[in-house]
C-alpha positions in Angstrom: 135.2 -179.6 287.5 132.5 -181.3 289.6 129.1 -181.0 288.0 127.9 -178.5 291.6 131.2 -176.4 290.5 129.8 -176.2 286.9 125.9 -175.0 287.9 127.6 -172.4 290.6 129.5 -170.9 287.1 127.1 -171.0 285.0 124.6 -169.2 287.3 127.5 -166.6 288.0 127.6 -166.3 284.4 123.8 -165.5 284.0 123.7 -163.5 286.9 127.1 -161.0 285.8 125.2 -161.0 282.4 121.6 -159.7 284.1 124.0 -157.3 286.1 125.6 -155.4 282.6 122.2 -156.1 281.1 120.5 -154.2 283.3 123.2 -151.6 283.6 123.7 -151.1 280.0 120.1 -150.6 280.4 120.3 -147.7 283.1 122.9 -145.7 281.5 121.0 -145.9 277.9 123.5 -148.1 276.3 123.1 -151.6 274.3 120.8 -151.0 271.4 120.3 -152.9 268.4 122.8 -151.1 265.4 120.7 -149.5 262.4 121.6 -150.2 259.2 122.5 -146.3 259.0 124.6 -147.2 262.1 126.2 -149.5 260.7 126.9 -148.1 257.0 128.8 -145.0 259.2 131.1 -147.7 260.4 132.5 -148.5 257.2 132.5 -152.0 257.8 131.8 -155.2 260.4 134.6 -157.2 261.4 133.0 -160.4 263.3 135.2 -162.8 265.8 135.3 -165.6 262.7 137.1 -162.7 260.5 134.2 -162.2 258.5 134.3 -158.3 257.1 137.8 -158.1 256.7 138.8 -156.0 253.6 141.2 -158.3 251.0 144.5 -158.3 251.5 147.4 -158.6 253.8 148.9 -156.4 256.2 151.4 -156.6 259.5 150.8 -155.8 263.2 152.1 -152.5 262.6 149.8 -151.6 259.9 147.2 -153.1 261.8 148.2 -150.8 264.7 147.7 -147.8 262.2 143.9 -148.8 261.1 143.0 -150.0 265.2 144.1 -146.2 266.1 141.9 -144.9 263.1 138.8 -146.6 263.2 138.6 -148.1 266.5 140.6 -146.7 269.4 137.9 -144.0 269.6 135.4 -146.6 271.4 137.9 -149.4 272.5 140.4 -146.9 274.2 143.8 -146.6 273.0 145.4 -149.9 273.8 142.6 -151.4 273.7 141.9 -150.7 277.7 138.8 -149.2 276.9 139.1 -146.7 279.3 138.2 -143.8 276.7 134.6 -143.2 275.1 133.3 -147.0 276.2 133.9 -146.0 280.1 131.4 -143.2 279.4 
């Protein structure tokens, strides 16, 4: 990638992220989770895999906990077409 063809990204980048900013803004969305917020949850999972409970499981028992705890926000197959389109 050329080093013009890396600046026109990046600024696409910052401006898509000013777009949902600002629209997350609009529709009331994006604040900062409360410790109460958070304590509902049950748990954090980060990206690294920090927050994950002990243990082992399959993708099938996975499925199981995703359609628990998570498909409620994130949509059913993860599509997020359910509550998180709202």
């Amino acid at each position: 990638m050329s080093r013009r063809s890396g600046l026109v990204a990046a600024a696409l980048i910052v401006a898509a992220g000013a777009a949902i900013a600002a629209e997350s803004e609009r529709a009331g969305l994006g604040h900062e989770a409360t410790a109460e917020e958070l304590s509902a949850a049950g748990y954090t999972v980060f990206p690294d895999g920090r927050g994950l409970p002990q243990g082992r499981g399959t993708a099938r028992e996975g499925k199981a906990v995703y359609q628990q705890f998570c498909a409620a926000c994130h949509g059913r197959n993860a599509e997020g077409d359910e509550a998180a389109a709202a």
